[in-house]
N, C-alpha and C positions, 0 to 999 in steps of 0.2 A: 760116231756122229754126234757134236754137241745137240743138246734141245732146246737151245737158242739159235733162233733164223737170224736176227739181227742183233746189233748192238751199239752203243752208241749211235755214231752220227746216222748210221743207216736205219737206227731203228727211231731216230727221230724224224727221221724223213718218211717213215712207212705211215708213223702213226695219225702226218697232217695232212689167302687161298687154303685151301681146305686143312690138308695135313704136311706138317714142316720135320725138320728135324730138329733136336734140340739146341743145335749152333744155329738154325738162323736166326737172320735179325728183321726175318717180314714180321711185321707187327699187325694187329687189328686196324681194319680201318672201314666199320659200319658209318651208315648214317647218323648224322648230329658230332663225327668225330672233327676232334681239330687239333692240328700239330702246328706248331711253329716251328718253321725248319730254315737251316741255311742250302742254297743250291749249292753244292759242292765243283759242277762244273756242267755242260750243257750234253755232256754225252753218258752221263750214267743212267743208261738205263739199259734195257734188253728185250728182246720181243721174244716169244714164244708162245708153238698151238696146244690150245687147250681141248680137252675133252670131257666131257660131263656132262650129264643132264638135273637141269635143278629139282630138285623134291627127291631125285632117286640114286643119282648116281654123282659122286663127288667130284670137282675137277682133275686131273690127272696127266700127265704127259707121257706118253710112250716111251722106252726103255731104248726101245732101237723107232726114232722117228721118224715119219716120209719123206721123201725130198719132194720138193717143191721149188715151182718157179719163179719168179720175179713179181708174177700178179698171187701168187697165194696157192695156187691150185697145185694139187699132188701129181707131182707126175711118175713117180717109182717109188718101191720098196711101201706102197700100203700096206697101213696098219687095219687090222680088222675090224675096227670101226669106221676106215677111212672104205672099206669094203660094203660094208653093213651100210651106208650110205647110201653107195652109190646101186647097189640092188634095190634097195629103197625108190632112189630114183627113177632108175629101170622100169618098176613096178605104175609108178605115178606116167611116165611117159605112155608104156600102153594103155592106162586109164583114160587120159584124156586124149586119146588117137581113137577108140571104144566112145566117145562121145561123155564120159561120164565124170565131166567137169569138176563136181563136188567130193568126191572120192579120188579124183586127182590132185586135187589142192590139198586135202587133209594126207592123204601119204606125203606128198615134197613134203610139207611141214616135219612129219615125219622124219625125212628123210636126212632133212635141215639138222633137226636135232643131234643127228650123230655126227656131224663134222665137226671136224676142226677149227677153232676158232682163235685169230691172233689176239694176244694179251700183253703186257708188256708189266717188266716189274720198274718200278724207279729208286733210284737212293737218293737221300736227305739227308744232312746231320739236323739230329733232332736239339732242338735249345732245351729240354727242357734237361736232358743229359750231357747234351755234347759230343753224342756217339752215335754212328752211325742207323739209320732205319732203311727199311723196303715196304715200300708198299706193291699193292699188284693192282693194276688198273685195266681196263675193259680197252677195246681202241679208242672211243668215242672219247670215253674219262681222258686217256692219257692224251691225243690230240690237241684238251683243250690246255692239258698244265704245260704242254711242251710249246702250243703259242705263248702262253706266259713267257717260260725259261729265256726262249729264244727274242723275245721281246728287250726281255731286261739285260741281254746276255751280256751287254759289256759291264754291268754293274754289280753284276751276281754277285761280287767279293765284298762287296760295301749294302748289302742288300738282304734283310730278311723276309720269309713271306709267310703265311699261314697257309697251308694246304689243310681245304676240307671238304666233308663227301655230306650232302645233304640229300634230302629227296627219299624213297622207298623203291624198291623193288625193280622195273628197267626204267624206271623214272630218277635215276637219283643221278646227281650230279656233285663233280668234283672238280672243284676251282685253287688257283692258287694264285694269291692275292699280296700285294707286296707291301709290308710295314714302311708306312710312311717317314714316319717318326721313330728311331729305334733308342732313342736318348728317353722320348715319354709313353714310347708300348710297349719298353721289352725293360725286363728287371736286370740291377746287376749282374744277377747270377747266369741269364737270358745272353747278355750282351757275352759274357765270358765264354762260355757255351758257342757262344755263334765263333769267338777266336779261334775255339779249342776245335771246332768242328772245321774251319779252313786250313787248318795245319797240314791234315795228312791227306790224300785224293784217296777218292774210292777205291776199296779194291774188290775188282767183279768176282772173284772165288768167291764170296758171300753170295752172289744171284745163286750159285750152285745147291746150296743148301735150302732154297727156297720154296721148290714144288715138290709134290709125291708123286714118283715115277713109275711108273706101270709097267711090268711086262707084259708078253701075248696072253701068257694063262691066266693076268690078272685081267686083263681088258675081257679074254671071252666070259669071263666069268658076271665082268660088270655088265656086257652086252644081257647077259642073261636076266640082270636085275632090270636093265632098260625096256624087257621085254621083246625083245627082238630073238627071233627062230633062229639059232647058231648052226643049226642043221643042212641050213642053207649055205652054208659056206665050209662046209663037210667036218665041222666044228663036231667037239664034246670036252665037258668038262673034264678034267684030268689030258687031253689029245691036244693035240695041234694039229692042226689040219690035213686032208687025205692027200689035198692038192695044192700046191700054195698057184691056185687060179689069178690069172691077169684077169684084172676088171677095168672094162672103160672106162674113164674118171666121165662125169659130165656138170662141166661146168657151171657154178650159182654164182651169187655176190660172197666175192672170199670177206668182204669187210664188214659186214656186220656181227654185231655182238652179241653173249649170249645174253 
């Protein structure tokens, strides 16, 4: 099973990194960053669920990943954080059925943090090379560059933009903004770059090299750093599971970002 849910035009439709290997072409793309890029075409990009927790645990994507359906939600082959969740959950429901409101809301939060969350990679040719980039954007981010893409989409071949990520921490936002003028804002070597870059169409084998894929023993291991009881899911380091347990899924907002 790929660990991309969508691609192209369907992951442009949906939508409105830590460790790589050394073929890919995902590049850095903090706050204050800015590329000037050409849109190579309206459907390169790709969606895929993330998992990680920030300060602890790095993003990841499972090795064998869930299947899910249409709105987001796992419906077979959970992964053990897609598990680890949903016990989490579990936990928060009888909390606040017990009356005990405040300790309910802080496990779901909890509980939030171990899902799945859709991310989506995009490609550009970069002007400043000529050669292709990825970046990896949150839903929210990539939502707002694919109303761009799709705005300009019959122009995109005659059209340069600057894509950039401003803002801090889940405040930060990513725009991509279209040079007006590419005769007096982009340098000869800019405009040649922008030729060289509509030459050849993206090719998705590059999304492939772009995340770090986790197996189960690397997940329960991570589970462990998350601080989460793996015992519970009849987990141990070095083991796989006693039982590979069906668990209820119970349904959150699949769209929010980490």
């Amino acid at each position: 099973m790929s660990i991309f849910t969508k691609r192209g035009a369907d992951a442009v439709s949906s939508a409105t990194t830590e460790e790589t290997s050394k073929d890919s072409i995902l590049v850095p793309f903090g706050s204050g960053t800015t590329y000037k890029v050409r849109v190579k075409s309206v459907e390169d990009s790709a969606e895929y669920y993330a998992y990680g927790i920030f300060g602890k645990v790095n993003t990841f994507v499972p090795s064998n990943p869930s299947e899910r359906n249409a709105k987001g939600f796992v419906t077979a082959n959970h992964t053990v954080w897609d598990k680890a969740a949903d016990l989490l959950y579990k936990d928060a429901k009888a909390l606040k059925d017990a009356g005990k409101e405040a300790e309910a809301e802080k496990v779901s939060q909890q509980a939030y943090s171990f899902k799945g969350k859709p991310r989506y990679l995009m490609a550009f040719g970069n002007l400043e090379t000529g050669e292709d980039i990825i970046v990896d954007l949150t839903k929210k981010q990539a939502s707002g560059v694919m109303a761009t893409i799709n705005k300009y989409a019959k122009k995109i071949d005659k059209m340069a933009f600057e894509l950039s990520k401003t803002g801090s921490s889940t405040s930060t936002v990513v725009t991509l903004s279209p040079i007006i003028d590419m005769d007096e804002d982009l340098t000869d070597a800019e405009r040649a770059n922008f030729e060289k870059a509509g030459a050849q169409p993206f090719d998705f084998v590059n999304f492939e090299n772009c995340l770090f894929v986790a197996d189960e023993e690397e997940q329960t291991k991570n589970l462990v750093v998350a601080g989460f009881d793996i015992g519970r899911l009849g987990l141990s380091i070095g083991a796989t599971t006693q039982a590979d347990e069906e668990v209820t899924p119970i349904e959150d907002d699949p769209t929010a970002d980490f």
